[in-house]
N, C-alpha and C positions, 0 to 999 in steps of 0.2 A: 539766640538761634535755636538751644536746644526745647524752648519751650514752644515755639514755632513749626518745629519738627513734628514733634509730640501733638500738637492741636492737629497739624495738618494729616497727621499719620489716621487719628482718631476721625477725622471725620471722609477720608478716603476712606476708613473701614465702614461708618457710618454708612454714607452713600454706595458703597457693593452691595452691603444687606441690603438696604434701600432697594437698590434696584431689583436684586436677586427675589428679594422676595417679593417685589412687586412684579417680576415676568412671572413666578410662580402661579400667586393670585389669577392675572392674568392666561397664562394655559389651565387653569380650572377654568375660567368663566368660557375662553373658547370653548372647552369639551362639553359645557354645560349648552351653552349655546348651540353645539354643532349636534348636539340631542335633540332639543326644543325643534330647530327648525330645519330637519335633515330633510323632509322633503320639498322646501324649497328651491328655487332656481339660482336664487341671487343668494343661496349659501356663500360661496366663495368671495363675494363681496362683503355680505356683510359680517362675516370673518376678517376680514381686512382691515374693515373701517372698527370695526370692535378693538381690535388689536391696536391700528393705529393712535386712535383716543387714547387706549389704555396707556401707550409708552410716552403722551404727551402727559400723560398723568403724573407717571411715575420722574420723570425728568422734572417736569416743573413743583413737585415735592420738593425734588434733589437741590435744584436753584435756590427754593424757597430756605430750606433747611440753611443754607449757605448765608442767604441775605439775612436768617435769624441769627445767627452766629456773630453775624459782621453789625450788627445794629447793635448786638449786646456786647459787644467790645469797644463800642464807639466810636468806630472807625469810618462814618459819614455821619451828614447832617441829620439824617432818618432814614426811615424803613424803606423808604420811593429809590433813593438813592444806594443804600445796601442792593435792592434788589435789582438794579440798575446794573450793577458791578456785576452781581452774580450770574449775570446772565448773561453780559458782553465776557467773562471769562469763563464761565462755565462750555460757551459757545464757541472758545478759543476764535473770536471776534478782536475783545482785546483793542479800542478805540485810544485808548490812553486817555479821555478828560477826567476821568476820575481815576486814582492812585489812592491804593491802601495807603494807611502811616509805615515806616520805613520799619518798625517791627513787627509788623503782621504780613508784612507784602510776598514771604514766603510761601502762606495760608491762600495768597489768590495765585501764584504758581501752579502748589499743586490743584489747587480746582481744576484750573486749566486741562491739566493732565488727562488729571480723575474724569474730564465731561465728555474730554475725548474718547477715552474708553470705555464710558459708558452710551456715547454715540454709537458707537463701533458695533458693541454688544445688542444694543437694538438694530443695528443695522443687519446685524447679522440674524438676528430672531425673527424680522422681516422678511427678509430674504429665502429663509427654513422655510418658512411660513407658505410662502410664495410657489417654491419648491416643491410642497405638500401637498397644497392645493392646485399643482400643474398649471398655474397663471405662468409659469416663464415660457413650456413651452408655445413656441413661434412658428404657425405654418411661412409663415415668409421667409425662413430658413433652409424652407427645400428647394431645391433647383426646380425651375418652370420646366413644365412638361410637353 
C-alpha cells in the first residue's frame, strides 16, 4: 500500500505542475495573442477557442502521462487499453470493464481525484476568462422596459 501511495502521491504532483504550468504557457500565449490581434472584432472569441484548445491540450498530456505510467507497470494488455483507463478515470467516468491489478488500483483512485481537480481548475480559468472578456454579461438579465 505504501508504495501505492508513494507512486500515486508522485504523480498527483506530477499532474499540478502539469497543469500549472501548462495554464501558465497558456496566459502567455493569450497576452501574446491579445497583442497580435487587438484590433479585431472576433478578439473575445478567438481568445476563447485559444484557450479552449489550449486546456484540451494540457489535460489530454495529463491522461496520456497516466496511460504511460499504467502501460509501463503492466497493468493492461497495451497502450490502446492503458489509455482507455486513463481517461474513463481521469474523467471520473469510471465504466468498470477494465480494472487496474489489485496493487496499483490505488494509482487509478487517485487519478480520479487528481482529474477532478484539475477539471475544476480549468473550469475555473474558463470562467476568469469569460469574466474578463464580459461574455457573461446578459442583456436578458434586465427587466423589459
Amino acid at each position: 500500500m505504501l508504495s501505492q501511495l508513494l507512486l500515486a502521491s508522485f504523480m498527483a504532483l506530477v499532474t499540478t505542475v502539469t497543469h500549472l504550468v501548462g495554464l501558465a504557457i497558456l496566459v502567455r500565449v493569450l497576452r501574446s495573442h491579445n497583442h497580435i490581434f487587438a484590433g479585431l472584432k472576433i478578439l473575445p472569441l478567438t481568445l476563447l477557442l485559444t484557450a479552449a484548445i489550449g486546456i484540451l491540450a494540457i489535460h489530454t498530456i495529463e491522461i496520456w502521462t497516466y496511460a504511460w505510467l499504467y502501460d509501463g507497470l503492466g497493468c493492461f494488455r497495451g497502450l490502446e487499453d492503458a489509455l482507455y483507463f486513463s481517461t474513463v478515470t481521469y474523467a471520473s467516468i469510471g465504466y468498470g470493464d477494465l480494472l487496474l491489478p489489485y496493487q496499483w488500483r490505488l494509482v487509478g483512485a487517485i487519478e480520479g481525484a487528481v482529474g477532478v481537480i484539475m477539471l475544476g481548475l480549468s473550469t475555473a480559468f474558463l470562467v476568469s476568462l469569460l469574466t474578463r472578456l464580459r461574455l457573461l454579461s446578459h442583456d436578458w438579465l434586465k427587466p423589459a422596459e
